[in-house]
N, C-alpha and C positions, 0 to 999 in steps of 0.2 A: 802773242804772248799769253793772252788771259786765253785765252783759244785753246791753245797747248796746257795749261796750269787747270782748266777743266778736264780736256782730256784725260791727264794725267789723274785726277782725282775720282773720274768715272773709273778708269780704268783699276784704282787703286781699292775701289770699294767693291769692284766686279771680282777682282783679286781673293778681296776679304770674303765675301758670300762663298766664292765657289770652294776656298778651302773650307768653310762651315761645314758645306754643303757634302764634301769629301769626306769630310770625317762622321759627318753623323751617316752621309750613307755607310762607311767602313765600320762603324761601332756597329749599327742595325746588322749588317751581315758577320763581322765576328761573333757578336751575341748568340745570335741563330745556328749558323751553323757549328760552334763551337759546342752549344749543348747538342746539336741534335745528332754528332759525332760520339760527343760525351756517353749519349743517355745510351747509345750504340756500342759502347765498351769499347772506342778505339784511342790509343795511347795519344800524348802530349802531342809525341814527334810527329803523329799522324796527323791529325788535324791542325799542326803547325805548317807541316807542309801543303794540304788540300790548301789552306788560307792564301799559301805562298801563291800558289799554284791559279789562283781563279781570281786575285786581286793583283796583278801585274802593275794595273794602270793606276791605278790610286793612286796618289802621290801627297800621300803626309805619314806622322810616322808610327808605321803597321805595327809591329814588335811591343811599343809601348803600348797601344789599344790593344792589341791580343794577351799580352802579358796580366793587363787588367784586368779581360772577362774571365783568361782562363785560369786566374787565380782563385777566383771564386770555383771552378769547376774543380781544383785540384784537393780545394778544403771541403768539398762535398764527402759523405759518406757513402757508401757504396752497397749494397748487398751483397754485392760478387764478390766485393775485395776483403772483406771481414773471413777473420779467420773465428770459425765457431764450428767446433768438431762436434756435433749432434750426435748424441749417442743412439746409434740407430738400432735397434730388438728385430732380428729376421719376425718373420710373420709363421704364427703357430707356435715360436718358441718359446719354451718354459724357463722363469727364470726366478732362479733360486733367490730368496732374501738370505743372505747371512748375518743383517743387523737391521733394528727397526731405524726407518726413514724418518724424518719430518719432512711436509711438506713441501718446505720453503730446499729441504736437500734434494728431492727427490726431481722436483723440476728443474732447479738449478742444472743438476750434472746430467738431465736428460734434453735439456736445452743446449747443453754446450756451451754454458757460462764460467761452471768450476769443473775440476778433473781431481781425484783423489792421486797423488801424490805417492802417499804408503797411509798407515794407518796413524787418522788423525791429522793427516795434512792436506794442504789444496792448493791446487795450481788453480789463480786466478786470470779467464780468458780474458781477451780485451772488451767485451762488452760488458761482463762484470765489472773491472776494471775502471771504466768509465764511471759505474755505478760510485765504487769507490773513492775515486779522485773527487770526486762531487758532494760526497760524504763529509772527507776529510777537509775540503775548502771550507764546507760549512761548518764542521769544526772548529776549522781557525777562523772564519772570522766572528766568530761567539766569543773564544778565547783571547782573541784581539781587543774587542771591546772590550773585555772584563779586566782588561792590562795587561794580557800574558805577553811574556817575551820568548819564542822558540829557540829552541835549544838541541843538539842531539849527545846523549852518552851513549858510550860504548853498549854493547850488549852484552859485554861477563863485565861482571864484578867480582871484585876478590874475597875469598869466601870471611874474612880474615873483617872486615868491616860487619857483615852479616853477626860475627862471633860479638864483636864489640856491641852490639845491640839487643842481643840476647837471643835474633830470632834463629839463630844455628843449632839452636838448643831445640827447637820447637817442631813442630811437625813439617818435615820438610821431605818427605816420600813423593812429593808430587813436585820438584826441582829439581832440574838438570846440574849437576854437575861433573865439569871438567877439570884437567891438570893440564899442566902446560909440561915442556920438556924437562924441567927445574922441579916438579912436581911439588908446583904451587897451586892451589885450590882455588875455581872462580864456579861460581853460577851464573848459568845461560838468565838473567835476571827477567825475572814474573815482575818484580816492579824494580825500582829504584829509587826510594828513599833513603838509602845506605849510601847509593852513588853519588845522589844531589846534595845530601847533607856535607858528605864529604869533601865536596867541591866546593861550597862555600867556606869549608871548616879551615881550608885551607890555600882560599886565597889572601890578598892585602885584607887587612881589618876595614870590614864595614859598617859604614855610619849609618847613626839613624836616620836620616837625612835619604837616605837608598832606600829604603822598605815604605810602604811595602813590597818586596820583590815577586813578583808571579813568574814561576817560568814554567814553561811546556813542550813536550816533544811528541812526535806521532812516529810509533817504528811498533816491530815484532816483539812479542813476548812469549814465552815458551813457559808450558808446565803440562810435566808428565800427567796426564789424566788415567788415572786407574783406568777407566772407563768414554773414551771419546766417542761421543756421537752427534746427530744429529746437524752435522755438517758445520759451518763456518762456527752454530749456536756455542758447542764444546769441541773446539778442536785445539791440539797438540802448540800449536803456533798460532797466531792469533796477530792481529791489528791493532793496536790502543795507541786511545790518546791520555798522557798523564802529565799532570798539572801538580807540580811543590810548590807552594806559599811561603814566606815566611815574614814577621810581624814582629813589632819591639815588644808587647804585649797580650794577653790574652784577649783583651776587650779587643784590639785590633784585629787578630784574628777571628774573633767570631762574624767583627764585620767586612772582612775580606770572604770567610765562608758564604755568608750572604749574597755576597758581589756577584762570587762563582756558583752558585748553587741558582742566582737568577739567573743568569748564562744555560745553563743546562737545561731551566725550565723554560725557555727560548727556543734553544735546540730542538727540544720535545715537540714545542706547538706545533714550530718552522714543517716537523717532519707531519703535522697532521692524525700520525698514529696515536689513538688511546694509548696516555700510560697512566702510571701510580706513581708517587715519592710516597716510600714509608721509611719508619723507624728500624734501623739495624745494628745488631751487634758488630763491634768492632773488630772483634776476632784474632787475628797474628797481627794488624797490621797495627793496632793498640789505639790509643786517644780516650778522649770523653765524649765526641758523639760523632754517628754516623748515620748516615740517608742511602738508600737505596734508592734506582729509579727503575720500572720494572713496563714490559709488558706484559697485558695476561694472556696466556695462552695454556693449552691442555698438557701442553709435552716442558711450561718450567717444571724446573726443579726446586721450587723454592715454595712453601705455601705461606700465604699471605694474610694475614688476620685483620679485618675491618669493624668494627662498633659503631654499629647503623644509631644508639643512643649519643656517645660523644664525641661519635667522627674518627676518633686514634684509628691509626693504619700504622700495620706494624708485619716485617718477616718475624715467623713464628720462632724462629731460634734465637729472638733477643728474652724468650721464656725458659730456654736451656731445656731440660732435662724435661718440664710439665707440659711443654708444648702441643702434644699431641695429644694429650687428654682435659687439657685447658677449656672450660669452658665459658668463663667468664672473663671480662676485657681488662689487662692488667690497667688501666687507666681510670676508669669508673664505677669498675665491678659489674657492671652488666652485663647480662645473658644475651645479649642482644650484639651474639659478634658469629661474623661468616669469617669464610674458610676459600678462598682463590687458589690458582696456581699461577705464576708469574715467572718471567723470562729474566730474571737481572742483564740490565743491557750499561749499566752504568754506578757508580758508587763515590759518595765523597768522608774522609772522614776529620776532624778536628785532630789530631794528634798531639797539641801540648810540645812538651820538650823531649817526647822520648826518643828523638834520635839525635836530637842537635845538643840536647846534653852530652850525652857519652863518648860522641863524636865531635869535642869538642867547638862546634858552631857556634858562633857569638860573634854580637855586634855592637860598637862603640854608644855610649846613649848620650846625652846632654853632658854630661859634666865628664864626657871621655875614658868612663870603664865600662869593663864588658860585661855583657849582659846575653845570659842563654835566648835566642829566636826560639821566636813560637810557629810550630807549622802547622800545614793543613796537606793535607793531598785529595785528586778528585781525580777519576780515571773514568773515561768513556769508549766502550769493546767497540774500535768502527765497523767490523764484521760481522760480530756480533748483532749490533742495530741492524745493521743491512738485512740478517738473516731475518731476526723476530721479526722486523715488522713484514717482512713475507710471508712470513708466518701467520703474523694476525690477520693480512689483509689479501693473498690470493687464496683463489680457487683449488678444486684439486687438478682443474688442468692447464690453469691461464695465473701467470704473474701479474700480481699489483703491486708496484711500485708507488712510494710516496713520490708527488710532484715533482720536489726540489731534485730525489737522486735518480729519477728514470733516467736510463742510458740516452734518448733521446726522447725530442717534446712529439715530434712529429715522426710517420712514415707513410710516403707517399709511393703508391703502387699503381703503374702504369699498364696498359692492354698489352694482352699476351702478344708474341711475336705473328704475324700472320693472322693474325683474326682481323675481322672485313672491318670493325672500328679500331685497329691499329691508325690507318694514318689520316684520317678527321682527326682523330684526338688528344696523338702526337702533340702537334703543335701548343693545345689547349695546358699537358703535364708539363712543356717546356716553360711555359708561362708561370705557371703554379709555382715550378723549382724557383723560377726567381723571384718572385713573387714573395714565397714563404722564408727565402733566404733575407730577405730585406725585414721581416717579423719576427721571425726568430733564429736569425744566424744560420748560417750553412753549418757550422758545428754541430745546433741541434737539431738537423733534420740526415733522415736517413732516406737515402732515395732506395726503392727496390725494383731493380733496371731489370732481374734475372726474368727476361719475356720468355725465356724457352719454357719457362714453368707457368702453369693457367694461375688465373688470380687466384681462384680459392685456395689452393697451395700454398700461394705467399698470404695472403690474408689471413690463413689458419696460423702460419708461421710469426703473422705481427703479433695477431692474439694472444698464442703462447707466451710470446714475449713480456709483452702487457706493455705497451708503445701508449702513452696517455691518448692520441691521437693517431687517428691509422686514417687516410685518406686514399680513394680508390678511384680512381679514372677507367672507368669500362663504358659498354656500351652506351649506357645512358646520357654521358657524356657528348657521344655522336649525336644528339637526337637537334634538328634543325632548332625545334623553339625551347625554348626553355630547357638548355641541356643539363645534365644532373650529374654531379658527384655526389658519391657515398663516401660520408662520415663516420666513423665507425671511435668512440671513443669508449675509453677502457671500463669494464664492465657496464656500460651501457648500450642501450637496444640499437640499432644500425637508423642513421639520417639520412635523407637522400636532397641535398640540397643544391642550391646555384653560390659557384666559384666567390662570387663575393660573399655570401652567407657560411660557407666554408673559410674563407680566409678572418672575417671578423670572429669565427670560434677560436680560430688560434692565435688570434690579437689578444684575445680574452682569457685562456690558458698564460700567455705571455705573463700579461698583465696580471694576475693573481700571484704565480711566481713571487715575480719582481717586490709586490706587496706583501709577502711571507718573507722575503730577504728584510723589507723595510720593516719589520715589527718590531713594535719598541717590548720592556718588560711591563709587566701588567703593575699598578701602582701595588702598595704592599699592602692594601687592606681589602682590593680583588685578591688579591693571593693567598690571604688569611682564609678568604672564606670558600676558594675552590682547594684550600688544601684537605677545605672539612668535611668534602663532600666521599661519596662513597668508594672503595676500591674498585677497580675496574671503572670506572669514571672519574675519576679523580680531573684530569685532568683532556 
């Protein structure tokens, strides 16, 4: 009996090992060959069946462990499988400008990130794309902490609220308007403080008790530009994100401005691009004060006025008509003021009650009558940003991307097809892929599998790009001792290092990320004193 009751218990733990034993061998060989299928561009079904095919005997359950590695292999990026139509120039060919470029345009649509549409519009590729989505997250979750609650309105408005506010009246040559079959008036709406006002004005009566309310939406806006150029910077249609406020009183309001105006200067840091907050007029969209947030570059439109004596930073059209002969600081009177040009990439203004009075908007207060809301709006171009700070920060022939929105953190470039350290070092990039997938997500790593093309081809191709991180497996690679990957990160000089010294750089990429996501606002008496500092450095 105890004879048998051993046996049985040898036999039950010889059981348990050898299934161990099964499975970690079937994981080691799915792993393996599943990439080294992968990195070979052959589909699911294909290397579902090789696996079928060569693990017959194994006996636990295959489906679920292949299903697992090659999940990972299916959320990988690809080089082959991106659609990026590169505008290719035959060789010798002349080619005519018919509008001057900006940098940040010129590369985009010869990269095959954006395509011109018709005039003044753009089709965004899925590599830009990605750019974008990465933008707009960061957008909202700025707007998220500052309390916003998202929302989405229609894109016409009826022209008939516009009338009610008086801006129908105004200069409105740069607004799309349509009729419907009834041949009632709507504008393709540039913003929507007419829509949002109106949407409160005329739901259930709101208490004070609900405000402050912040809402926010990210969608298209459209305005006929006299003159569109310079790619996503002025074009026809456009990205924005726009944020209405509304407040039981003014003093509320200014400190909800506050709230959202630190949110912005968050956003800013997050993106690492020099900017500026100045002083600006309000213009059509009315109130008692307004901020601009600008990059500086050679091709704004906007000139920028700074007084190196009391700091005031200001656009020059809050001077009207003396602006450009202006030579003294409307704040101190000193001589001692420069002259910038800036990108406007974002705008907030105070508004008061000019739209939720006439639009009847009101909300209940303590003793249950109604009372006109005080709003604010704040709009941020997400296109727009994306463009300038391309603007500010590439080359004339390589994209620099800010951190947070590069398309991807990493791209990892394996040995040409047929070259004699192809298969030494195979093994070495399969490792890497998973490797770096475990550091920074198979999401942000782009593998560049295209062997038929020699490295320098795709390494000129990352460059372009402007990839934070471009990693190279070539021959060096192969080398018995000490074999060497080349690092190659974005505008800096090429490294030639070992696999763990390469993977601890992009632990470290990761890891600054992560701590630009964690940044808290600066307390309000740092803020005081980098608001004081010079344009073009401001911030």
């Amino acid at each position: 009996m105890l004879q048998n009751s051993h046996n049985k218990q040898n036999t039950g733990a010889a059981n348990i090992m050898s299934t161990i034993w099964r499975q970690t061998v079937t994981l080691a060989i799915v792993q393996h060959i599943s990439i080294y299928l992968r990195c070979n561009r052959y589909s699911s079904t294909a290397v579902l069946h090789t696996l079928t095919l060569l693990l017959p005997a194994i006996n636990c359950n295959f489906y679920y462990l292949f299903n697992k590695f090659f999940k990972c292999a299916q959320n990988m990026n690809k080089a082959s499988r991106l659609f990026w139509p590169v505008l290719i120039t035959p060789k010798n060919a002349v080619v005519k400008q018919t509008e001057q470029l900006s940098r940040s345009q010129k590369l985009l649509m010869e990269l095959g990130l954006i395509k011109s549409g018709s005039n003044g519009t753009y089709q965004i590729m899925p590599i830009a794309q990605r750019v974008v989505d990465k933008c707009i997250s960061l957008v909202q979750r700025n707007m998220q902490e500052a309390g916003g609650q998202k929302i989405s309105l229609p894109v016409l408005t009826p022209a008939q609220l516009w009338k009610k506010t008086g801006r129908l009246e105004g200069d409105i040559s740069e607004f799309y308007m349509v009729r419907d079959r009834s041949g009632k008036q709507f504008l393709m709406s540039p913003t929507h403080e007419e829509a949002v006002t109106a949407m409160l004005a005329t739901a259930a009566p709101i208490s004070y008790r609900q405000l402050p309310l912040r809402l926010y939406q990210i969608g298209p806006k459209f305005r006929d530009e006299l003159k569109s150029r310079f790619g996503l910077m002025r074009a026809k249609e456009f990205l924005m994100k726009d944020m209405y406020t509304f407040d039981v009183s003014k003093e509320a309001a200014e400190c909800t401005y506050a709230t959202v105006s630190d949110a912005y200067e968050r956003f800013f840091r997050q993106l690492e691009v020099p900017f500026v907050k100045v002083e600006a007029a309000t213009g059509i969209m009315g109130g008692s004060l307004s901020h601009e947030y600008h990059y500086i570059s050679p091709v704004g439109e906007d000139t920028l006025l700074n007084c190196s004596a009391c700091g005031y930073a200001g656009n020059a059209e809050v001077l009207g008509s003396d602006a450009e002969t202006a030579s003294t600081c409307p704040s101190c009177q000193s001589t001692q003021l420069s002259r910038v040009r800036g990108v406007e990439v974002a705008h907030t203004f105070l508004l008061g009650d000019k739209y939720s009075k006439p639009l009847g908007a009101t909300f209940l207060n303590k003793s249950g009558k109604p009372e006109t809301l005080q709003m604010g709006c704040y709009g941020v171009g997400i296109t727009r940003v994306i463009a300038a700070a391309l603007e500010v920060l590439s080359t004339e022939q390589e994209l620099r991307w800010p951190k947070l929105l590069a398309p991807y953190d990493v791209c990892l470039i394996g040995p040409k097809q047929g070259s004699k350290e192809q298969a030494p070092v195979e093994r070495l990039e399969n490792e890497l892929l998973q490797q770096l997938t475990q550091i920074c997500g198979a999401e942000q790593l782009l593998h560049d599998e295209r062997k038929e093309l020699t490295i320098g081809k795709r390494l000129l191709d990352a460059k372009r790009l402007g990839h934070p991180l471009t990693i190279v497996v070539g021959a060096k690679a192969a080398q018995q001792e000490a074999p060497q990957l080349e690092l190659h990160a974005s505008g800096a000089e090429k490294m030639e290092l070992s696999a763990a010294e390469v993977l601890r750089v992009v632990a470290t990429h990761v890891q600054h990320k992560q701590q630009l996501l964690q940044q808290q606002q600066m307390p309000s008496h740092e803020q005081d004193t980098s608001e004081s500092q010079a344009v073009g450095h401001v911030h």
